[in-house]
N, C-alpha and C positions, 0 to 999 in steps of 0.2 A: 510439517510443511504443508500449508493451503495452495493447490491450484487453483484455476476455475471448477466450482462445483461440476460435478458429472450429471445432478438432476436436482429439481426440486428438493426432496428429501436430502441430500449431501449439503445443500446451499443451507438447509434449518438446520441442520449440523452446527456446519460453521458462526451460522450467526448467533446460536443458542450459545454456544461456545465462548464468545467473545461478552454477553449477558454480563455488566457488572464488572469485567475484569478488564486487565490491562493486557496483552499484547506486545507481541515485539514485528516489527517489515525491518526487512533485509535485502539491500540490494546492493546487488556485486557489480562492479562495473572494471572492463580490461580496456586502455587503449594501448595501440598497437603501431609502430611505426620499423621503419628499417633498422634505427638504433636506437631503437629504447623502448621498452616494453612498461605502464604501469599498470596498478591495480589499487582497488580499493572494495572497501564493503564498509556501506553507509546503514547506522541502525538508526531507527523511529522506536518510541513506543506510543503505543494507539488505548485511551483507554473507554470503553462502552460504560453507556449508562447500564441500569436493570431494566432489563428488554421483558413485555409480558408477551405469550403465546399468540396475540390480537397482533402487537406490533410485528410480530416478525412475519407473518403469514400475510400481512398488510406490504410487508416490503417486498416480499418476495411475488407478492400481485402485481407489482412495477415493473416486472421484469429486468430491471438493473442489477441483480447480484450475477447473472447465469454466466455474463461475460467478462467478469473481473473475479483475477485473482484473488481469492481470499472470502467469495462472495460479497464484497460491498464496495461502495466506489463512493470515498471521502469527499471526492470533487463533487458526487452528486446526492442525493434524495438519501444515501445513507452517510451523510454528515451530520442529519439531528440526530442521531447516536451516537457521539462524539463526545463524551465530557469532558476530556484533554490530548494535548497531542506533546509529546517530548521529544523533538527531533525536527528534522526536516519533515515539512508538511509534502513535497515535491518528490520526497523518497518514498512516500505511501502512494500518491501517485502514481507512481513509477519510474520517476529520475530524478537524483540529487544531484540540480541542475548547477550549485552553488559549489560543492565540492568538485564537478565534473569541468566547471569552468577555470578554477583553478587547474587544473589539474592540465587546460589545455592549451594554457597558458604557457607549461612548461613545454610542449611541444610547438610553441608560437604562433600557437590559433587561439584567435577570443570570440568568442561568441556575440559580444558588442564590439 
């Protein structure tokens, strides 16, 4: 499990990590009402190009990983490390805004 990196060094961790491979984001979502309670957990998988020692020390100069979980932020400047994405793009993000709307539908709220 990735949080937000704790420093520099923990953030090359993560990203050296992710180098070439494929990945899994998981996000748990509960709503919560007087008579009904649901839940879900929505998976992505994220997969990274082969990152060399230049690129990762170059991203990590952006200062974009220190604040996102996982060190990198698909919405931003670490999306050209992206080779594919399998799932909801919005659950890497941070909300799978798609499953969540169904979902609030059955409590008789829509989001549009």
């Amino acid at each position: 499990v990735f949080t937000k990196p704790n420093d520099r060094a923990d953030a090359y961790r993560m990203i050296a990590m992710y180098s070439g491979r494929t990945h899994s984001v998981l996000s748990g979502v509960a709503l919560i009402s007087n008579k009904q309670t649901l839940t879900f957990c929505e998976q992505s998988q994220v997969t990274f190009i082969d990152l060399s020692a230049e690129e990762i020390e170059s991203y990590l100069a952006t200062n974009e990983p220190y604040d996102k979980a996982g060190a990198y932020g698909i919405q931003g400047i670490g999306s050209i490390f992206i080779e594919k994405i399998n799932g909801c793009y919005f659950n890497v993000v941070g909300l799978p805004l798609a499953k969540l709307d169904t979902l609030l539908k059955k409590f008789g709220v829509s989001i549009v």
